[in-house]
C-alpha positions in Angstrom: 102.5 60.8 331.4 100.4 63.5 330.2 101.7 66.1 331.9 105.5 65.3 330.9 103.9 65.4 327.0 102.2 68.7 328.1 106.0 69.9 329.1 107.2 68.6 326.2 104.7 69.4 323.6 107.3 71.5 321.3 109.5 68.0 321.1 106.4 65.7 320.2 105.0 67.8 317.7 108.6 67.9 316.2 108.6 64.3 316.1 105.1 63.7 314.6 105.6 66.2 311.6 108.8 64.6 310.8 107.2 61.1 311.0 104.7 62.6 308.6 107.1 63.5 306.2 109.1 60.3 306.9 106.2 57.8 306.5 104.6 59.7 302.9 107.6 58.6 300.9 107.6 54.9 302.5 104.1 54.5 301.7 105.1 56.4 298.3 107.7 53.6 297.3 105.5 50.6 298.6 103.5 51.7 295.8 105.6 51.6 293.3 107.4 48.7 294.9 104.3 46.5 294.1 104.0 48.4 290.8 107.0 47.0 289.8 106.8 44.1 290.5 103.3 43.4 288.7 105.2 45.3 286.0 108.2 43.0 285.7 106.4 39.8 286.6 104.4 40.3 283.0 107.2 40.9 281.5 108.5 37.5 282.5 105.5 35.8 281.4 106.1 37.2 277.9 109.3 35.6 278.0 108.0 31.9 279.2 105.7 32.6 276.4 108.1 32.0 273.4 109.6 28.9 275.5 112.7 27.9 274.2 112.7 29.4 270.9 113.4 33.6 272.2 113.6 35.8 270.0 117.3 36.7 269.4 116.2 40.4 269.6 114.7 39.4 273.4 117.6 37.6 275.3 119.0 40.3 277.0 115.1 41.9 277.6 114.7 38.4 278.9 117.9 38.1 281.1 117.1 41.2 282.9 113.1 40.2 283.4 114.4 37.2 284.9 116.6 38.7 287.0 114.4 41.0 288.1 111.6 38.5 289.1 114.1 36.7 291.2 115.8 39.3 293.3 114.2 40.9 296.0 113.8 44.1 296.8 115.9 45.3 299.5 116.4 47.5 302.2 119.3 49.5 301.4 117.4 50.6 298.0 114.3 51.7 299.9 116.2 53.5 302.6 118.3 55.3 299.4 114.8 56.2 297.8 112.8 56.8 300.7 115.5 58.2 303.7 118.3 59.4 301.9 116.1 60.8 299.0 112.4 61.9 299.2 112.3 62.5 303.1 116.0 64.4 302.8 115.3 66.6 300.3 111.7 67.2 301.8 113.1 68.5 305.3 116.5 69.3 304.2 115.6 73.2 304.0 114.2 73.7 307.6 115.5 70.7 309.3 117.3 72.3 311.7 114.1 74.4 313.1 113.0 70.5 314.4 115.5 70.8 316.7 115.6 74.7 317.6 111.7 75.3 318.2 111.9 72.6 321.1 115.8 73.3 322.3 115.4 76.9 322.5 112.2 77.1 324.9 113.2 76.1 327.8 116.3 78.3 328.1 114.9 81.0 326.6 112.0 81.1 328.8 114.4 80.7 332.1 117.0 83.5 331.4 114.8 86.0 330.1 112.7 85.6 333.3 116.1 85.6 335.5 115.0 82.5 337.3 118.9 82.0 337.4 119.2 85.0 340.2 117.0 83.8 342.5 117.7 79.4 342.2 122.0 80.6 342.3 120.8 81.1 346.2 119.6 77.6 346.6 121.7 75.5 343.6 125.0 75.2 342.6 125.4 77.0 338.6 127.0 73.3 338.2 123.5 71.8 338.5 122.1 74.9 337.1 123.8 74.2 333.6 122.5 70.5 334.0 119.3 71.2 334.4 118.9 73.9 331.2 121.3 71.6 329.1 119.5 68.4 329.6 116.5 70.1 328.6 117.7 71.6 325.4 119.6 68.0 324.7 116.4 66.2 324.6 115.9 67.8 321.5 118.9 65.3 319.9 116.9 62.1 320.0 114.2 63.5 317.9 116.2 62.7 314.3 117.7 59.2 315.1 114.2 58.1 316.3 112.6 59.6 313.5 115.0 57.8 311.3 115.4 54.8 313.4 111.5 54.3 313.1 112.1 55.0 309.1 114.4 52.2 309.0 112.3 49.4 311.2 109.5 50.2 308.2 111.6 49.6 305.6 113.2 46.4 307.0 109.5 45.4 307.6 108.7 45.7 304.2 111.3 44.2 302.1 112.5 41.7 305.4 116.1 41.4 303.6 119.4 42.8 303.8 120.7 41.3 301.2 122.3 43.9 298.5 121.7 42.1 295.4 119.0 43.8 293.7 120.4 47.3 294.8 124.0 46.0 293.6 121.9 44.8 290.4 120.1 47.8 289.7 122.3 50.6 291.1 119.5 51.4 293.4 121.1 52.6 296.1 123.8 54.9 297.5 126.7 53.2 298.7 129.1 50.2 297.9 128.9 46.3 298.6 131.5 46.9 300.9 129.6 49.5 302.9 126.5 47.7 303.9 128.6 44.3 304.1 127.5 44.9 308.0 124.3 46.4 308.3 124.3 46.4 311.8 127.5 48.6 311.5 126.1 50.6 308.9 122.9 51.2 310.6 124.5 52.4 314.2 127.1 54.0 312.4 124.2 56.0 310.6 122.1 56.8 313.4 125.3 57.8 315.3 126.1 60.9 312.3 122.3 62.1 313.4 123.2 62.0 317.3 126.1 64.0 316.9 125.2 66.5 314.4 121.9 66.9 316.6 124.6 68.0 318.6 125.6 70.4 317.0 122.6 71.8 315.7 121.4 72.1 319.6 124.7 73.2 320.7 124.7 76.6 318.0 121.0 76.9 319.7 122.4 77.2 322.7 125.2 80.0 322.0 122.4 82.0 320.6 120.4 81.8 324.0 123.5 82.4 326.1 123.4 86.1 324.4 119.4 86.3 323.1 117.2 85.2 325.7 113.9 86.1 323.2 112.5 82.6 322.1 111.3 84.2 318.9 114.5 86.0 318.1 116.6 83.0 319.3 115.3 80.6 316.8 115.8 83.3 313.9 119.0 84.0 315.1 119.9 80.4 315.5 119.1 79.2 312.1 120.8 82.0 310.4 123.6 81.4 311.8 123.4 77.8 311.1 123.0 78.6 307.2 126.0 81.1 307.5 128.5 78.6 309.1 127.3 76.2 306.1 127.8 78.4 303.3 131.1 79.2 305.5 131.7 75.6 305.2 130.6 75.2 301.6 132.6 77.8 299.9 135.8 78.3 301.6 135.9 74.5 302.1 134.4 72.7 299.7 134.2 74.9 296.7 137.9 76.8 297.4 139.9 74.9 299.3 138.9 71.0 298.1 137.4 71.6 295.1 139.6 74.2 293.4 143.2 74.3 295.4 143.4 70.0 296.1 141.5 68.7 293.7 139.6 66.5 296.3 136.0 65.5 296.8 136.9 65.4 300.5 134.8 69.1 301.0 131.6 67.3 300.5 131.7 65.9 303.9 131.7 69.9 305.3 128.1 69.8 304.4 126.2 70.4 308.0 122.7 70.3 305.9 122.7 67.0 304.2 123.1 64.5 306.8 121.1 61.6 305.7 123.6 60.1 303.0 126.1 58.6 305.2 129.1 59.8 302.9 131.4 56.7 302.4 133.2 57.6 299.0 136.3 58.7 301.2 136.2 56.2 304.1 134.1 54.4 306.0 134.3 56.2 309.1 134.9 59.3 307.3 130.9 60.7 308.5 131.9 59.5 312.0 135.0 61.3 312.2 133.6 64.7 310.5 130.6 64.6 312.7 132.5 64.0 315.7 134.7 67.3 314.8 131.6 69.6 314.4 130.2 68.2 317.2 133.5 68.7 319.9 134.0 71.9 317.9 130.8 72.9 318.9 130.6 71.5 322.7 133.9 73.9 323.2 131.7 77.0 321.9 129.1 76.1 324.5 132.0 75.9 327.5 133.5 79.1 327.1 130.2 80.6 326.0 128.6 79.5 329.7 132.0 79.4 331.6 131.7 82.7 333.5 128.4 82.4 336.2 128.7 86.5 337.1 128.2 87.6 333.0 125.3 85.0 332.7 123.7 86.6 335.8 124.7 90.0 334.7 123.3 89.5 331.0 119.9 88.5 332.5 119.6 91.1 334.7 119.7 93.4 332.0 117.8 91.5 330.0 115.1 91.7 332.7 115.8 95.4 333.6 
């Protein structure tokens, strides 16, 4: 056990800081949570205070304390707050390194010391590929446990589903509709991360199929990454959507913010995008790693 965490120290450390930044804003709103509460309790004492005779000027103040005091805080509104809002925007910016830093080393480290020339004797390339794409892949679990963790807190805390405060207090980010099923919604969810982990790992490993320098590989790979989403962003979004159709369909070209679950043009509309970027993505890695003799080649010059 310690030496497969030893192997894998890049992938754990990316875990833990992300649970860090994941956990901070839970505690954050737990706070406030209880703040509120305490807040909005007194204020329904006030109101059983004047008994029958309430102020005109304090029915609606009173309707809403009421209301307040009897709904429940739920776990869509913490997930919008806390998932979706604060630990987003927190990582949003270098959220892709999480995945690159432990993706890239492996693969780096084999192609730029040509271990390929020598195992090609002994292996088939078929099981050579395996072996250096399952290690980079591992790197796609570390977002939907990450989040998947984020989500068995919140439900801990506020123990409902039930939408009504969030429906009461537009405190969260989607429709009734949307979270009718929160099983759905939650696998669904987690599913976007898998496959856009995907295709984070899968631009990593075009990179390394070229740059076999770890250091230069990550670089590489994330600027890359921010040029195909300002690629995205522009042309589609801004141009295309935005400007020539008069749609809000370009939103869901966004490759950076991937913890909304974007439902305001279907459903399935976040499955069905991610899925695209994803298979997009896969056929890049095929053709880049099709051809055994340039691989072999490339690292031999590398080495030389």
């Amino acid at each position: 056990m310690v030496q497969k965490i030893k192997n894998n120290y890049l992938f754990f450390i990316s875990i833990f800081i992300l649970l860090i930044f994941m956990i901070i804003p839970i505690i954050n709103f737990m706070n406030w949570n209880e703040q509120r509460v305490e807040s909005e309790q007194k204020a329904w004492e006030f109101c059983l205070s004047m008994g029958d005779n309430i102020d005109p000027n304090y029915e609606e103040y009173c309707a809403i304390a009421k209301k307040n005091v009897e709904l429940k805080m739920d776990f869509f509104s913490m997930i919008t707050t806390t998932i979706s809002g604060d630990f987003a925007l927190g990582v949003v910016g270098f959220l892709f390194l999480f995945l690159a830093i432990p993706s890239l080393f492996y693969i780096c480290k084999y192609l730029k010391n040509n271990m390929i020339a020598m195992e090609i004797q002994r292996r088939s390339y078929q099981k050579i590929k395996f072996r250096l794409f399952f290690e980079a892949y591992k790197s796609v679990l570390i977002l939907p446990f990450v989040v998947a963790v984020g989500f068995l807190l919140c439900f801990l805390y506020t123990k409902t589903f039930d939408p009504s405060y969030a429906l009461f207090a537009s405190s969260m980010l989607w429709d009734e509709q949307t979270v009718s099923n929160p099983g759905l919604f939650i696998s669904c969810y987690l599913l976007v991360l898998v496959m856009y982990s995907f295709l984070y790992v899968n631009i990593c490993l075009c990179v390394a199929r070229k740059q076999h320098n770890y250091f230069l590989a990550v670089i590489l790979s994330y600027l890359i990454f921010l040029g195909i989403e300002a690629i995205l962003e522009v042309l589609f979004n801004v141009i295309l959507f935005s400007n020539i159709l008069h749609s809000n369909l370009g939103i869901m070209f966004n490759i950076m913010s991937i913890f909304t679950y974007k439902t305001h043009v279907s459903f399935f509309c976040p499955l069905i995008m991610a899925f695209i970027f994803m298979a997009l993505s896969f056929i890049a890695v095929y053709f880049a790693y099709r051809k055994q003799e340039s691989l072999i080649m490339d690292c031999e010059l590398e080495k030389s």
